[in-house]
Backbone as CSV, one residue per row, in Angstrom:
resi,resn,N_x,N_y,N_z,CA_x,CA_y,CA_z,C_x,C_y,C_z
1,UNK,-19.175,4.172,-4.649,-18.938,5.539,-4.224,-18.465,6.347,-5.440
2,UNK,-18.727,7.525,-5.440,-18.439,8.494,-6.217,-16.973,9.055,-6.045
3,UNK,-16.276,8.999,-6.562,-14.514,9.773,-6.386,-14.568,11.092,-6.719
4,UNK,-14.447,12.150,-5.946,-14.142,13.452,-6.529,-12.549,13.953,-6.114
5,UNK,-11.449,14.368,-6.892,-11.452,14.094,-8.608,-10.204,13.302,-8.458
6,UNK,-10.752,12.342,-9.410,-9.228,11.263,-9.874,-8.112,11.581,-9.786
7,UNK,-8.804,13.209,-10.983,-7.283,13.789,-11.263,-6.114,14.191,-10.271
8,UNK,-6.545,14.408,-9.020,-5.205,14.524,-8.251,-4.855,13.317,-7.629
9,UNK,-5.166,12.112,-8.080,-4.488,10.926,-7.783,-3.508,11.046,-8.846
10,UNK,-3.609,10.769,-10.403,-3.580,11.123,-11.387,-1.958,12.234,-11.497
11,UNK,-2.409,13.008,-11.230,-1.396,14.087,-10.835,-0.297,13.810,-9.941
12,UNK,-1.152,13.493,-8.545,0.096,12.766,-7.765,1.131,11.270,-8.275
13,UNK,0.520,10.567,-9.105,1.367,9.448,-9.622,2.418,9.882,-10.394
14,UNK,2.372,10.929,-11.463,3.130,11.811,-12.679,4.152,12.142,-11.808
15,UNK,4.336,12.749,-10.320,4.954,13.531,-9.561,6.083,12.450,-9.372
16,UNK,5.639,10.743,-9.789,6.958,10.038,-9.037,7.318,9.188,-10.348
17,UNK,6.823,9.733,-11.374,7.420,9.338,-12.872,9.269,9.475,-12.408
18,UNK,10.175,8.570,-12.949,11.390,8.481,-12.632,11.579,7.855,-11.633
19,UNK,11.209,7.675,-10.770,11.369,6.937,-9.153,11.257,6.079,-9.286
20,UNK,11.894,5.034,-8.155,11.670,3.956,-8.142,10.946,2.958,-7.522
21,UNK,9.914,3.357,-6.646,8.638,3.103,-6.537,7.272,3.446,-7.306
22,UNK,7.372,4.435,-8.529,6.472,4.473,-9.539,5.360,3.920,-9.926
23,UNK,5.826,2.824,-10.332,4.728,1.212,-10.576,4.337,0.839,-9.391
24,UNK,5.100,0.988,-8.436,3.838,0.080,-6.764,3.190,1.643,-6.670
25,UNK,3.619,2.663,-7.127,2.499,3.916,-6.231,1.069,3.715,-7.535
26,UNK,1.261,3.276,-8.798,0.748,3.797,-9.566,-0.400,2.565,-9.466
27,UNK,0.079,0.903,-8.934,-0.544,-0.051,-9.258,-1.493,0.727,-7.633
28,UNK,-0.951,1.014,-6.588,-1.785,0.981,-5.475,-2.902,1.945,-5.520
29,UNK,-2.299,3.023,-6.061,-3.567,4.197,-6.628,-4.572,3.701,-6.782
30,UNK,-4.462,3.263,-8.112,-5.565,2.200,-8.814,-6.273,0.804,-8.066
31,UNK,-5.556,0.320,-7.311,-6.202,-0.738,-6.614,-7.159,-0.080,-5.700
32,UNK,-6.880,1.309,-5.321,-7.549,2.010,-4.043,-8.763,2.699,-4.840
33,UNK,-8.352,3.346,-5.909,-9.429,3.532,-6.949,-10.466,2.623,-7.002
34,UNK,-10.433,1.802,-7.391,-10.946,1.053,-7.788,-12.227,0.057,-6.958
35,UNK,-11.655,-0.181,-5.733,-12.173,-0.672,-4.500,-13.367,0.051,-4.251
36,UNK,-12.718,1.537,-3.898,-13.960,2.547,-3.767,-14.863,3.166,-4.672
37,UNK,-14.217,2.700,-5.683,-15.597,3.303,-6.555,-16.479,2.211,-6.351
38,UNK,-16.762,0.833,-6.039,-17.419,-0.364,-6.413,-18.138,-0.273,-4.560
39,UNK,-17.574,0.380,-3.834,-17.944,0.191,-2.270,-19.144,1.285,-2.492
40,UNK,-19.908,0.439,-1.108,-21.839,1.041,-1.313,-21.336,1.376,0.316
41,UNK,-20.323,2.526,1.331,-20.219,2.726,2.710,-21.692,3.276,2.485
42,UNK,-21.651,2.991,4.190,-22.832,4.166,4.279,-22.593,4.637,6.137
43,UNK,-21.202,4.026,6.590,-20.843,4.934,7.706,-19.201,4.697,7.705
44,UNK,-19.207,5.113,8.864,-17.351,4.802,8.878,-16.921,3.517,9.263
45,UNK,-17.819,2.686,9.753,-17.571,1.407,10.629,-17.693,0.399,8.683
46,UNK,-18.577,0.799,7.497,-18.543,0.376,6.653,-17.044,0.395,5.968
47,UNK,-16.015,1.168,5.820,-15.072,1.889,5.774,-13.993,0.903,6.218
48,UNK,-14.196,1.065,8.074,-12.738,0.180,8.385,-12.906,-1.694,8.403
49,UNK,-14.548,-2.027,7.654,-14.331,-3.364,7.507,-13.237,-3.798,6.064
50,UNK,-13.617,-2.775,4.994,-12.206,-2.841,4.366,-10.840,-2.247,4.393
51,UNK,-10.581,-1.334,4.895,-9.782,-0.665,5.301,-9.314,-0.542,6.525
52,UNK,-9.044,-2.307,7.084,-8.913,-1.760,8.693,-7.594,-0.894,9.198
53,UNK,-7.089,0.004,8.378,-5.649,0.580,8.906,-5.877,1.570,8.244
54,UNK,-7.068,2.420,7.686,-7.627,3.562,7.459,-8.006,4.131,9.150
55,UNK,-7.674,5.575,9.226,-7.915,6.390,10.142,-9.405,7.094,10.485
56,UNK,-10.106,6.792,11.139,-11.120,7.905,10.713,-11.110,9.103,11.857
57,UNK,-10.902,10.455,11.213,-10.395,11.380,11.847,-11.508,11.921,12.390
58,UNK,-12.226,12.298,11.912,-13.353,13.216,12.109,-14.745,12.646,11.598
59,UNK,-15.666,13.444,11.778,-17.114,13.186,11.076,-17.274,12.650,9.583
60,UNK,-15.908,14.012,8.748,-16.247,13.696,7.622,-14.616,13.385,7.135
61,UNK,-13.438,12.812,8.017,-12.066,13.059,7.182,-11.791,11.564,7.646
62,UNK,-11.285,10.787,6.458,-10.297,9.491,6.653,-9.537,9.583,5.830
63,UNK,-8.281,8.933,6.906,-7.187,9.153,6.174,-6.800,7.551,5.725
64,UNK,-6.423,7.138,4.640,-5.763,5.463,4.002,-4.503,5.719,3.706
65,UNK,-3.809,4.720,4.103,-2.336,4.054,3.911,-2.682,3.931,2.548
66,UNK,-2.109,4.179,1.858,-1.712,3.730,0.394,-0.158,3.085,0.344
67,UNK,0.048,2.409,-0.608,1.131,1.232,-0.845,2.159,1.199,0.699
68,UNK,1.411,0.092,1.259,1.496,-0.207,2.527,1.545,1.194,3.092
69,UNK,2.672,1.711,4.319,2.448,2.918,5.264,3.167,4.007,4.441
70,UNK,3.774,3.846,3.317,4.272,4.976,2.655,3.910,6.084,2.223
71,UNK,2.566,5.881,1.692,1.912,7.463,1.410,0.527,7.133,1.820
72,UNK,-0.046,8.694,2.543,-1.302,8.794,2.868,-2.427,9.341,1.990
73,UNK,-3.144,9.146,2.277,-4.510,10.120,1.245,-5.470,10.337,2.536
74,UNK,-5.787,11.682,2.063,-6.862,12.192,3.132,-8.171,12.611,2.027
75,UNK,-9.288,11.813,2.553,-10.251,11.902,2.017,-11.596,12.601,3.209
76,UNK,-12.718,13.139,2.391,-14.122,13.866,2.686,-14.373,12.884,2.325
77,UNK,-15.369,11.886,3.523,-16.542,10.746,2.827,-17.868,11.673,3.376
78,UNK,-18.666,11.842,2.325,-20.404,12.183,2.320,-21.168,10.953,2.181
79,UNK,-21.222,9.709,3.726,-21.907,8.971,3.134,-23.490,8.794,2.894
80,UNK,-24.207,9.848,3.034,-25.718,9.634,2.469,-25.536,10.089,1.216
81,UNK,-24.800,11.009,0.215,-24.600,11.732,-0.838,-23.635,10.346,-1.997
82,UNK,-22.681,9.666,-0.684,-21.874,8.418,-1.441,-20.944,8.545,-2.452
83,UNK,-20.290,9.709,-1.365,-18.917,10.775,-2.602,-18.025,10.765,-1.635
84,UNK,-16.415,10.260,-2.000,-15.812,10.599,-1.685,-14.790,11.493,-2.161
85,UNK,-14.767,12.700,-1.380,-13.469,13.954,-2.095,-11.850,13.552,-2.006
86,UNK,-11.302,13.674,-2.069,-10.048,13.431,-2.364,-9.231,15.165,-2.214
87,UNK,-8.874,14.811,-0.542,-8.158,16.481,-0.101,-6.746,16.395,-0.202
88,UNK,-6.022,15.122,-0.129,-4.771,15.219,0.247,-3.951,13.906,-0.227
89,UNK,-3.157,13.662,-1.257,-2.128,12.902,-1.125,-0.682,12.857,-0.991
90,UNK,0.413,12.270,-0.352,1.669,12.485,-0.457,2.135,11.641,0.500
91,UNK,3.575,11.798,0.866,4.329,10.797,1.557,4.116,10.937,2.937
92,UNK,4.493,9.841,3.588,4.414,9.881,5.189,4.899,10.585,5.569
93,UNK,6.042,11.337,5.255,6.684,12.524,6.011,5.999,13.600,5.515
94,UNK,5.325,13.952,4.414,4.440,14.897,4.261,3.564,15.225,4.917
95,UNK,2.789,13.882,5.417,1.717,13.977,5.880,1.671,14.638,7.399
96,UNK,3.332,14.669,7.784,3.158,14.466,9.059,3.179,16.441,9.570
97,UNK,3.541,17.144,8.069,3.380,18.551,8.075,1.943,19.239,8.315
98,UNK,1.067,18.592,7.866,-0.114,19.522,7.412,-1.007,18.743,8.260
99,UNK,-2.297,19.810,8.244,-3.542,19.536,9.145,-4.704,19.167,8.304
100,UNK,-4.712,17.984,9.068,-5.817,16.992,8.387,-7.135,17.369,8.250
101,UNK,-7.591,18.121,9.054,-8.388,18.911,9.226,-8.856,19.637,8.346
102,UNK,-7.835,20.343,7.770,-8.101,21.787,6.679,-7.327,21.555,5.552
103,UNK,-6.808,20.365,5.226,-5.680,20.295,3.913,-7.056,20.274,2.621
104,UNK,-6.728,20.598,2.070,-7.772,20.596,0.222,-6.894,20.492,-0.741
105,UNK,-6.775,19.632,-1.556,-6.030,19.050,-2.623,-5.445,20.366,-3.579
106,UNK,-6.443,21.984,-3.598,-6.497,22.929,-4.144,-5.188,23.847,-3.416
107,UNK,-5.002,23.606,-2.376,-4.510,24.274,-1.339,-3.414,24.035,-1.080
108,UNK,-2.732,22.723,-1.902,-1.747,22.169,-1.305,-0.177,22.902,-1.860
């Protein structure tokens, strides 16, 4: 799959520079990175065979647990196109503010 854009993973890791979960947010990023760039989905049922505790919200919105239930990411999967956007990351209590629906990484 295609990642559109790293950089606010990237961005979001910098945000917990000093903290003390840092290194598990920064190793899980990357493990989640990584997974999906190498994954060939081509529906959502492709999706929760690795991700069985990924959400799928809508047509085009899933949401993944990142480092265990602590922070979410809300992603756009296009799977005939085989891109996933990257609308939303932050903590579980963040997540629990905004609409999954309409959040955009631009917007936040």
């Amino acid at each position: 799959m295609r990642i559109i854009a790293r950089r606010t993973l990237l961005k979001f890791v910098r945000t917990r520079l000093g903290r003390r979960d840092h290194g598990a947010v920064k190793n899980a990023v990357d493990a989640w990175f990584d997974e999906v760039r190498r994954a060939k989905w081509r529906s959502a049922a492709d999706v929760k065979r690795l991700y069985s505790f990924a959400s799928v919200v809508s047509a085009d919105r899933i949401v993944f647990n990142i480092k265990g239930h602590d922070y979410r990411l809300v992603t756009s999967v296009d799977f005939e196109k085989g891109i996933v956007r990257i609308k939303w990351i932050g903590t579980h209590k963040e997540y629990g503010r905004i609409d999954i629906k309409k959040v955009d990484h631009e917007r936040r």
